[in-house]
C-alpha positions as CSV (number, residue, x, y, z in Angstrom):
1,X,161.7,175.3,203.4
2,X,160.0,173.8,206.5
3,X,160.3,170.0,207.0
4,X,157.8,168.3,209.0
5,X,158.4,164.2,209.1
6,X,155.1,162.8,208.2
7,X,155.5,160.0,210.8
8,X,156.7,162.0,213.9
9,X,155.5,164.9,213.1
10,X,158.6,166.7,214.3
11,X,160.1,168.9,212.2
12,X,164.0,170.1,210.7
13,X,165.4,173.6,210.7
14,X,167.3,174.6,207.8
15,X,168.0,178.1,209.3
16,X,166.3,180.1,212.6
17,X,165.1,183.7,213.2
18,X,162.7,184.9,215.9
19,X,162.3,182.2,218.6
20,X,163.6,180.1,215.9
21,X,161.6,179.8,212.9
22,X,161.4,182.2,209.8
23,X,158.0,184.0,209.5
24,X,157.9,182.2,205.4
25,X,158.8,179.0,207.6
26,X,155.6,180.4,210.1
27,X,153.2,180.6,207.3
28,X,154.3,177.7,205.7
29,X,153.2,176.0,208.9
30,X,150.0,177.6,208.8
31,X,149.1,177.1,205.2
32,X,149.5,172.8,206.5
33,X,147.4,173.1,209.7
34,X,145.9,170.2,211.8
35,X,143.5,170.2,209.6
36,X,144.8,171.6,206.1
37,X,143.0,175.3,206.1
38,X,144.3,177.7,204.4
39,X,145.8,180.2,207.1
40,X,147.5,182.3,205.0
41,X,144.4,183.5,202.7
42,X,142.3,183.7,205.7
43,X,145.0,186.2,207.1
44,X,144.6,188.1,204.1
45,X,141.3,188.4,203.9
46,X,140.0,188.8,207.5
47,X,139.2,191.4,209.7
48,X,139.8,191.1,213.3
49,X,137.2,190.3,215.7
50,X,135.7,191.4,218.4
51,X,136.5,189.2,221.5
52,X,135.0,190.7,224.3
53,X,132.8,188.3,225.9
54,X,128.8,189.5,224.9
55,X,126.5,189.8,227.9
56,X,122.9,189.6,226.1
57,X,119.5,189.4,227.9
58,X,117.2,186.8,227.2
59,X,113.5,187.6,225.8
60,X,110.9,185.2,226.2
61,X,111.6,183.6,223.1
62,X,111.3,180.1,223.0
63,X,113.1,178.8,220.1
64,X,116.9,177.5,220.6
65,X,117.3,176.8,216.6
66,X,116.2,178.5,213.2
67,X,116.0,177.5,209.9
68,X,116.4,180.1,207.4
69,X,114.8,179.3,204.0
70,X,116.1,181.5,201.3
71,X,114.3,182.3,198.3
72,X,117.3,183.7,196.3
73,X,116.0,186.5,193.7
74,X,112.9,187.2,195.1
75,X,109.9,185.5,195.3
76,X,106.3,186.7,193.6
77,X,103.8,187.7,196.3
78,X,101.0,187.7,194.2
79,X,101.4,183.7,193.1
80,X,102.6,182.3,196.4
81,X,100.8,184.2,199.5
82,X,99.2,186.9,198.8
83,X,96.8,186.7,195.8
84,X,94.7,189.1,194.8
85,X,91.7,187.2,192.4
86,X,89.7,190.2,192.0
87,X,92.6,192.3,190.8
88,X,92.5,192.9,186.6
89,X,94.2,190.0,185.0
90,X,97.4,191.8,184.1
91,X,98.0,191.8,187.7
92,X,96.7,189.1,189.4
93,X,98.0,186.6,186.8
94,X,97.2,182.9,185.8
95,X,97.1,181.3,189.1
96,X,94.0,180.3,191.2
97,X,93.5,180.8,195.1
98,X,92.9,177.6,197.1
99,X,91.6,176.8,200.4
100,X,93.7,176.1,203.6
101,X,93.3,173.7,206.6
102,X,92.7,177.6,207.9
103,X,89.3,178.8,207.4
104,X,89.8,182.5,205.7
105,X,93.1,181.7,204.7
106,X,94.1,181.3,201.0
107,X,97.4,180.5,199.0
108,X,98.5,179.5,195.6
109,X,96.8,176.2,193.7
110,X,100.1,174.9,193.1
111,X,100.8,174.6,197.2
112,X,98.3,171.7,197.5
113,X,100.9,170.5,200.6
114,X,101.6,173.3,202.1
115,X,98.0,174.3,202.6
116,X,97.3,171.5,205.0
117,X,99.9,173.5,207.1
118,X,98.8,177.1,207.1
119,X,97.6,176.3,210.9
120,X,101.2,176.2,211.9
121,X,102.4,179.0,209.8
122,X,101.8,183.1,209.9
123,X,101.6,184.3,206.7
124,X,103.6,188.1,207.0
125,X,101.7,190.2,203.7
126,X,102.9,193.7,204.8
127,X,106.8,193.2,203.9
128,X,108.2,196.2,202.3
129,X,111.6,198.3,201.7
130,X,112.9,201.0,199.0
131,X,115.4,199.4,197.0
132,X,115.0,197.0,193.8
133,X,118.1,195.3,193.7
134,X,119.3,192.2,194.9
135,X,122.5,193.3,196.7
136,X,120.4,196.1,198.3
137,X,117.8,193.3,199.5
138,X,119.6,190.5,200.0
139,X,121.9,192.4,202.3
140,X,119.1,194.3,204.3
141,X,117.4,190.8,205.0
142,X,120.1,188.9,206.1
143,X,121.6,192.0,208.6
144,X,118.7,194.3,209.3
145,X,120.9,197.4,208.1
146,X,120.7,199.3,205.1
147,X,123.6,198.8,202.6
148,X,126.4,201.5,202.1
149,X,126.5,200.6,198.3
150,X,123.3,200.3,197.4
151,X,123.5,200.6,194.0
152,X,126.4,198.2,193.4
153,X,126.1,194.7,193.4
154,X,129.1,194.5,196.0
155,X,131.1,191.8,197.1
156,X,131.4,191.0,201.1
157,X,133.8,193.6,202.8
158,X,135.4,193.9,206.5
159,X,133.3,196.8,207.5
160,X,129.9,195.1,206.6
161,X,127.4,194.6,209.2
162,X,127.1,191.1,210.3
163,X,124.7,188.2,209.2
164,X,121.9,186.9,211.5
165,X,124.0,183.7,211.5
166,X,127.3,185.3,212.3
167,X,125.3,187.7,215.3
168,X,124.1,184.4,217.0
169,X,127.7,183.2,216.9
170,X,128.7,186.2,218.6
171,X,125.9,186.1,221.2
172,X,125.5,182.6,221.7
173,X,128.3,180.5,220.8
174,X,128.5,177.0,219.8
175,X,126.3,174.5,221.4
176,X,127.5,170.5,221.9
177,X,130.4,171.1,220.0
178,X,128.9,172.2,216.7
179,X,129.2,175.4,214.4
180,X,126.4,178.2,215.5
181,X,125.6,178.9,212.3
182,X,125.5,177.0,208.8
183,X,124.8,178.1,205.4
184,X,124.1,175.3,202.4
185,X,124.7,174.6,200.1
186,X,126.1,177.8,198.6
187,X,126.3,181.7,199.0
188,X,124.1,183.8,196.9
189,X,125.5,185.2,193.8
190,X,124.3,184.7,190.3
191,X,126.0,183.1,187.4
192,X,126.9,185.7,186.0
193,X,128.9,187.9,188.6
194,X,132.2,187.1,189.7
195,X,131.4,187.4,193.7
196,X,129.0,186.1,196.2
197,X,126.7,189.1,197.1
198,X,127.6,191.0,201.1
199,X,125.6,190.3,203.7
200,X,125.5,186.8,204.6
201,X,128.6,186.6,206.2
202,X,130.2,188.2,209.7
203,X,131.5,191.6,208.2
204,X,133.1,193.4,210.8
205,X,133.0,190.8,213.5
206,X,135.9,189.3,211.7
207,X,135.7,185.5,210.0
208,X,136.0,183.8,213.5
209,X,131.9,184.3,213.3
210,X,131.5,183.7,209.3
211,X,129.2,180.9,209.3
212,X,130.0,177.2,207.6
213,X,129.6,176.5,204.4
214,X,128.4,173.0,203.5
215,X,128.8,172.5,199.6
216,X,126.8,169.7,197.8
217,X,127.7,167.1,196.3
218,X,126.6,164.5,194.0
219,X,124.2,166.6,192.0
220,X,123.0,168.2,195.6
221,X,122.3,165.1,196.7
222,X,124.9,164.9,199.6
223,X,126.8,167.2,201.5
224,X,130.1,168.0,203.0
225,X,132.4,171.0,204.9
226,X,134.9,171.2,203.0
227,X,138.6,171.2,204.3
228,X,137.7,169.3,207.6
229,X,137.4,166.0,206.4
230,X,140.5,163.6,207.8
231,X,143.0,162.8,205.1
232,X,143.9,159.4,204.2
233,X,146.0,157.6,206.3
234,X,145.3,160.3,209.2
235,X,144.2,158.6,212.6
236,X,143.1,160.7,215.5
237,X,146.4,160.1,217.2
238,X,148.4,161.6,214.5
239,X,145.7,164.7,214.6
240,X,146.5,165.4,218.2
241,X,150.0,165.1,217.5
242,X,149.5,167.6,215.1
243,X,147.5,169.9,217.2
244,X,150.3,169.9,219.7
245,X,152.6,171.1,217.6
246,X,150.5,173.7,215.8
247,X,149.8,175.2,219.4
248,X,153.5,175.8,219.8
249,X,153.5,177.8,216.9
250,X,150.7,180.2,217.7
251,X,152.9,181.5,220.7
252,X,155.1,182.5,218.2
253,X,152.9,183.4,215.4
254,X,151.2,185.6,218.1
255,X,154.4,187.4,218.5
256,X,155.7,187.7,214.8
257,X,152.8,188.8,213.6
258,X,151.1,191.2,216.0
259,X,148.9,192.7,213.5
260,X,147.5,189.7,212.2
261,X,144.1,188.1,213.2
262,X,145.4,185.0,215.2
263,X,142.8,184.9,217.7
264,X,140.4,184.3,215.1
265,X,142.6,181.7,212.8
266,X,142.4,179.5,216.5
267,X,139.1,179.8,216.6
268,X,138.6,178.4,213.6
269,X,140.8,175.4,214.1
270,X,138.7,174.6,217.3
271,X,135.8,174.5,215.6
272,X,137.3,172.5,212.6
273,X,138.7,170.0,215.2
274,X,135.2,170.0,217.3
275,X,133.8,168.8,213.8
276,X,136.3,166.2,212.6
277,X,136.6,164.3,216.5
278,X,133.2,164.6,217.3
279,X,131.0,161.3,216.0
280,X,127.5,163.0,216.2
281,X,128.7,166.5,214.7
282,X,129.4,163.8,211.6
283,X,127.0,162.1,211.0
284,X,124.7,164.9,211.1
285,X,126.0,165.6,207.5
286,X,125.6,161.8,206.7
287,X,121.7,161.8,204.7
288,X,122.3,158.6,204.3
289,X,121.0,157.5,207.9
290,X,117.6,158.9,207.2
291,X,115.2,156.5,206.1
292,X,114.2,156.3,202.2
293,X,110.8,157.1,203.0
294,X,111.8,160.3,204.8
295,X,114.1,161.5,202.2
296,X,111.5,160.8,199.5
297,X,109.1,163.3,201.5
298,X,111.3,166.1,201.6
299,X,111.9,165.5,197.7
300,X,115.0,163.8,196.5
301,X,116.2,166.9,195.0
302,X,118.9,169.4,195.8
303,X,116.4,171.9,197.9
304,X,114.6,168.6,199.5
305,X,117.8,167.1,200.8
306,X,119.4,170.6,201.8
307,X,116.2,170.9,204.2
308,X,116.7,167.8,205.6
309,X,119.9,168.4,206.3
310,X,119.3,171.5,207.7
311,X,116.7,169.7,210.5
312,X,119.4,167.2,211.1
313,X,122.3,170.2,211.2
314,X,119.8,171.6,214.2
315,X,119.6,168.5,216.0
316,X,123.6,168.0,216.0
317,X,123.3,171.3,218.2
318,X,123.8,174.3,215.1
319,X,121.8,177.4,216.1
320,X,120.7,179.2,212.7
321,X,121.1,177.0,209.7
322,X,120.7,178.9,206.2
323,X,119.1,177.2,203.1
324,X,120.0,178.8,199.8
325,X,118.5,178.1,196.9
326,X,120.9,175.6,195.1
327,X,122.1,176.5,191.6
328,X,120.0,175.3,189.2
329,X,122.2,176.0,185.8
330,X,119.2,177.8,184.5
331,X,119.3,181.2,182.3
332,X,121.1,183.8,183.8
333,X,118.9,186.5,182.9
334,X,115.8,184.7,184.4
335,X,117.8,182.7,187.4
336,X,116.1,181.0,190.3
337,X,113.2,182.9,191.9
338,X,114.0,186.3,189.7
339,X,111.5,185.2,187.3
340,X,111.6,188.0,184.8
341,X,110.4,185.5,182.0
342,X,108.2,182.5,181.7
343,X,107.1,183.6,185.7
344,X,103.9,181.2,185.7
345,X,105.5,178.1,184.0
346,X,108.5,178.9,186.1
347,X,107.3,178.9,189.0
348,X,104.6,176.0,188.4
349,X,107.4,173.4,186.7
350,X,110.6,174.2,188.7
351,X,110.4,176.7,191.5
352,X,107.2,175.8,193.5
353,X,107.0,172.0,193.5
354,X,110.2,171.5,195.6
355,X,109.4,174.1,198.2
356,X,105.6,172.9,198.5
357,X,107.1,169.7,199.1
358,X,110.0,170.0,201.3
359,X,108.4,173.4,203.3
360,X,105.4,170.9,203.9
361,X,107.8,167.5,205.4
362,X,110.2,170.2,207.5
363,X,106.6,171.2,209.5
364,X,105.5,167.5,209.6
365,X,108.8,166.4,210.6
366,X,109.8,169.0,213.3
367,X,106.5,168.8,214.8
368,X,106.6,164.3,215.2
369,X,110.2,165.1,217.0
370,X,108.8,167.8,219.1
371,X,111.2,170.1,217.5
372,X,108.5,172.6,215.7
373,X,108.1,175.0,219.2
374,X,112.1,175.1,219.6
375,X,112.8,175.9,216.1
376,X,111.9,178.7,213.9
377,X,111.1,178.5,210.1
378,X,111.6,181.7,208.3
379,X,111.1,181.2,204.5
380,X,112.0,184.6,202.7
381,X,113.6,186.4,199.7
382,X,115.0,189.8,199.4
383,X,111.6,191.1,197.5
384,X,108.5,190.6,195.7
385,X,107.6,190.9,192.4
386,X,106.3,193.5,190.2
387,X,102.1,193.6,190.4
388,X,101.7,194.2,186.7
389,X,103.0,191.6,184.7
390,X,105.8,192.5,182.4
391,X,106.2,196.0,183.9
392,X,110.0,197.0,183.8
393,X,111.3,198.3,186.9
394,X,114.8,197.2,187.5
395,X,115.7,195.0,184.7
396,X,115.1,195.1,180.9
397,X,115.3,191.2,180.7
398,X,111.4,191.3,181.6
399,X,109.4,190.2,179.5
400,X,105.7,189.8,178.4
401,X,105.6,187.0,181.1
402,X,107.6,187.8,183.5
403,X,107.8,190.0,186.9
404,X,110.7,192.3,187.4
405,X,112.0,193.2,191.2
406,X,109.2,194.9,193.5
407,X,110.5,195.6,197.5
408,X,107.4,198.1,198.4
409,X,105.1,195.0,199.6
410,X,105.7,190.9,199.6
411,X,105.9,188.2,201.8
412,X,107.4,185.7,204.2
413,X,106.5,182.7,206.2
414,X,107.2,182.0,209.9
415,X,106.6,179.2,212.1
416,X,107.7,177.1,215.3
417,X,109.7,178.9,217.9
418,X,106.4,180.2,219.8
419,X,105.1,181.7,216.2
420,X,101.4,181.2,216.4
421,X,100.4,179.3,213.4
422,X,97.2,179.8,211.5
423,X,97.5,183.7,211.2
424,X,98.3,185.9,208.7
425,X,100.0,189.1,209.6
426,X,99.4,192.9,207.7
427,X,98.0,193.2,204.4
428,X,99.2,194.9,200.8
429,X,96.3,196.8,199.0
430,X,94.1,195.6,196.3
431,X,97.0,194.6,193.5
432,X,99.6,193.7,196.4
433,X,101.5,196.5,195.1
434,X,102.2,198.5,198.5
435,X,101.7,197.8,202.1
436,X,98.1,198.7,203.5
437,X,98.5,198.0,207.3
438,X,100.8,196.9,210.0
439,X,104.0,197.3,207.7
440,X,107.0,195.1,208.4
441,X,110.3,195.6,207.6
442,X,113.9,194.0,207.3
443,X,115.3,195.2,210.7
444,X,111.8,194.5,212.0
445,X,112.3,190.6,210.9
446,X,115.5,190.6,211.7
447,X,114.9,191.2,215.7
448,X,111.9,189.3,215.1
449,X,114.1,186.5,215.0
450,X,116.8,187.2,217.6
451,X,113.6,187.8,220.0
452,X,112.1,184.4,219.1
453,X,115.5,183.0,219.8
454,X,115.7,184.3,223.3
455,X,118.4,187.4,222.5
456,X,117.3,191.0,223.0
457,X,118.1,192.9,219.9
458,X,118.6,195.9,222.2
459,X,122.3,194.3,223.2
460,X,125.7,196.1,221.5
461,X,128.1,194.8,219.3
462,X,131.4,196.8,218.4
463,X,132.8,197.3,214.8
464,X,136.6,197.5,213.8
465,X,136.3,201.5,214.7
466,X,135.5,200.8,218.2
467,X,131.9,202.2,217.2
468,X,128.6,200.7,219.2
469,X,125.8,198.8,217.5
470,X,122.7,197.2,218.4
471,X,122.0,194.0,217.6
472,X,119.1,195.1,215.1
473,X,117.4,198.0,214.4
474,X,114.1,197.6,214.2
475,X,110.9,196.2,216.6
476,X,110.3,192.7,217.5
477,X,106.9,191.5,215.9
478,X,105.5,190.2,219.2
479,X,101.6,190.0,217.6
480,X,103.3,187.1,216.0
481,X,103.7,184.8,218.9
């Protein structure tokens, strides 16, 4: 057994092997790390990356930061942003259009907030895939690549394609010190599966580009990494000391262990440590140096807070912060925005309010720090909703009043980042049911958002088989900006 002595931080020998130290005694060492990770799990469960440096071209694009907004299980086109009030009532449902600060432009009654925004939004009405399920859809929004197992809800693998998050890690790298991309204040997966769904992690550019996972806390009221916090009794002194000396073991982990994913494990420390010794990367997680009358626009609710976070996340310096819908306890057969039941007093009561709200003080807010033209909003889910009410599609659960999963036409937001607001972008037909003109798709978004962010979605990446990729597959939506 490995002895460290907690004050010196030197450590005792009981026996030697391979430039001294056994490789149990190695991954001891490893499983205690400057900072307490885990290195023997993340050995077994990553892939290695790919190191060679990226050369990317810039686009024109203008944003340096993006916040994801995502609407986990699949938001209902036709009572959100695309209503269709002539349509028979079995379709178009008990909501009433309202008027925007847009002339022409019309959303959902219960967005009384967000409607004195449309002029900084485009509305996007011509989404549209094949595929009714949520791994399927959740995977093809978040990568821009159609999944290999679409008709399993699968858990993340090595040979995945990787996340928007992870490809601006690749591409771009941190900036002052702080993780490219962040996901709060969970990874999708529903209550009743045992795994997070694939896609929203780096796949086969190995876990050196997974993005960070901030966790709520306090009923989702605060935040925190998790694992990079300093222990008690640990001063920044005694962290270098430790550093030091896990440094000299990565020479020799790097020769015991050829085959294992070192390169990636140090990565991951350097961004740890960047976090823990840097006094602006923490107190971006600190909500509680925003002003009461802030945090009460953005809705002192999990969602609310999460999307303040993520504006003060992109501030610190993050790239592409990722806002999951938090986990709400509620029935796992009708779960967050997969409103197969109770779909209008769902979304009225629980699901709407919060977004209206917080949606509405993230465009007030970025725009009074200047922020709104250097950072992109993308609100999205993996589909729409079905256009008659209580048709079965995918999922038996629905009911008289509910929606089950539609992909072949719904909607997403966009704004900031050179977006021009006050537009809306293709149309669905008369019951929103399929996509009429100017079609968009999820590798479309996808390099819509690398382009606004100044990366050509043209540029290669290489998997674990030495096989060439671009960055996304589809067309940039330049009538957007």
């Amino acid at each position: 057994m490995l002895r460290i002595n907690r004050r010196t931080g030197k450590h005792g020998r009981p026996r030697t092997a391979c430039g001294g130290y056994t490789r149990r005694e190695l991954l001891e060492i490893g499983s205690l790390g400057a900072l307490g990770l885990a290195l023997p799990d993340l050995w077994r469960s990553s892939a290695k990356a790919n190191t060679a440096p990226a050369i990317v071209r810039r686009t024109e694009g203008r944003a340096q930061a993006c916040i994801l907004i995502y609407l986990f299980g699949g938001p209902s086109q036709l009572d959100t942003w695309d209503m269709k009030p002539a349509a028979p009532a079995d379709f178009r449902g008990e909501f009433k259009p309202i008027d925007t600060c847009v002339p022409g432009i019309q959303i959902c009654e219960h967005f009384g907030q967000l409607a004195q925004h449309t002029d900084k939004l485009a509305i996007v009405r011509s989404m549209h895939h094949l595929h009714p399920r949520h791994g399927y859809g959740l995977y093809y929004m978040f990568t821009g690549r159609e999944h290999a197992r679409p008709d399993l809800d699968a858990a993340p693998a090595p040979d995945d394609h990787p996340s928007l998050g992870s490809i601006v890690a690749r591409v771009q790298g941190p900036r002052a010190d702080f993780p490219p991309a962040v996901t709060l204040p969970r990874w999708n997966r529903f209550l009743d599966l045992p795994n997070e769904y694939a896609g929203e992690v780096a796949g086969f550019l190995g876990k050196t580009y997974d993005p960070w996972l901030v966790r709520a806390e306090q009923g989702g009221t605060s935040f925190a990494v998790s694992g990079v916090e300093l222990p008690d009794g640990m001063t920044f002194d005694r962290l270098a000391a430790r550093r030091s000396l896990l440094n000299e073991f990565n020479g020799l982990l790097g020769r015991l262990a050829d085959q294992e994913p070192c390169d990636q494990l140090d990565a991951l420390y350097r961004q740890a440590m960047a976090i823990v010794t840097s006094p602006q990367a923490r107190r971006a997680f600190n909500l509680n140096e925003e002003p009461d009358r802030l945090r009460e626009l953005y809705g002192q609710e999990p969602f609310g807070q999460g999307v303040l976070l993520a504006r003060r996340l992109v501030e610190a310096g993050a790239t592409l912060v990722t806002v999951n819908w938090h986990d709400d306890g509620r029935d796992v057969k009708s779960p967050f925005w997969d409103t197969h039941k109770d779909n209008f007093s769902t979304l009225k009561n629980i699901l709407i309010p919060p977004l209206d709200r917080a949606l509405s003080a993230l465009l007030i807010d970025l725009q009074e720090r200047g922020l709104l033209e250097t950072t992109l909003v993308v609100v999205m889910g993996e589909f729409g909703r079905t256009p008659r009410i209580g048709r079965v599609v995918m999922n038996s659960a629905t009911n008289a009043s509910g929606r089950d999963h539609w992909p072949h036409a719904y909607s997403v937001l966009l704004a900031g980042g050179g977006v021009r607001g006050g537009q809306v972008f293709g149309a669905s037909d008369e019951l929103a049911a399929h996509v009429k003109e100017n079609g968009v798709t999820p590798p479309d978004l996808v390099a819509t958002i690398l382009h606004s962010l100044g990366i050509d979605p043209r540029e290669q990446i290489i998997d674990r088989q030495g096989r060439s990729h671009s960055l996304a597959s589809g067309r940039p939506v330049v009538e957007l900006f």
